[in-house]
N, C-alpha and C positions, 0 to 999 in steps of 0.2 A: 501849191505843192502840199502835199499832206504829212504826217507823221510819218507815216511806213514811207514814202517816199523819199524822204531827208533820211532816215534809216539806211535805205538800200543802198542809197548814194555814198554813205559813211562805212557802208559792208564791202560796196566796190570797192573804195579804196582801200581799205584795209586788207585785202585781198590782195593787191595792186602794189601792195607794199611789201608785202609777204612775198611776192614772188622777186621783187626787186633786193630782196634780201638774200635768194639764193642759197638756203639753207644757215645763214649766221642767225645765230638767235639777240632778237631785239631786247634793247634795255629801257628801262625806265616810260613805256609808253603808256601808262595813263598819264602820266606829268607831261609827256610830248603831247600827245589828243587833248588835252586838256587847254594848251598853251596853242594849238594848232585854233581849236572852234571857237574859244574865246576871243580873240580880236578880232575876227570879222562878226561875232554876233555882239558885241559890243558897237563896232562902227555902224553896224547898221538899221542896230534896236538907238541907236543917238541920234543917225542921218533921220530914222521916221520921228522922234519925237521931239526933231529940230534943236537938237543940243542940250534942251533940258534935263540936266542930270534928275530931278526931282522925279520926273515923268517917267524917266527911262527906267531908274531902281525900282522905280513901284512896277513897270509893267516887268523886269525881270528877277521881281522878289525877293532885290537884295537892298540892303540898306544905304541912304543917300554917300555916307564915305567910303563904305566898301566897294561902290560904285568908281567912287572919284580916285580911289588908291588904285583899283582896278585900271583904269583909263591912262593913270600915269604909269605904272610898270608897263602898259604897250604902248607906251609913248605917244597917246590918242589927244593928251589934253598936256599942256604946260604947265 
């Protein structure tokens, strides 16, 4: 799946949501999108690089604790 792909997919629903909203106007959503894409691209940039937090921060450019503080606010790691 490519860039523009994972895009359109993130436009659908945004769209999808917007319609379920029914004309209320939405609060606070880059903090909700933010906390939405974040745990499963955490869970699943950790399932490829086999749990090692080391691996995983460096392939998502963030530093090994702000990784591991990351992982416990979504309750990924103990």
């Amino acid at each position: 799946m490519s860039k523009k792909q994972i895009e359109e997919c993130i436009r659908t629903s945004l769209e999808a949501y917007f319609k379920d909203l029914r004309g209320t106007e939405p609060d606070n959503m880059h903090s909700m999108m933010m906390g939405i894409v974040e745990k499963p691209l955490l869970e699943v940039v950790m399932q490829h690089a086999d749990q090692n937090q080391s691996r995983a921060a460096e392939w998502l450019g963030l530093n090994r604790n702000t990784l591991r503080k990351k992982l416990l606010e979504h309750k990924l790691i103990k």
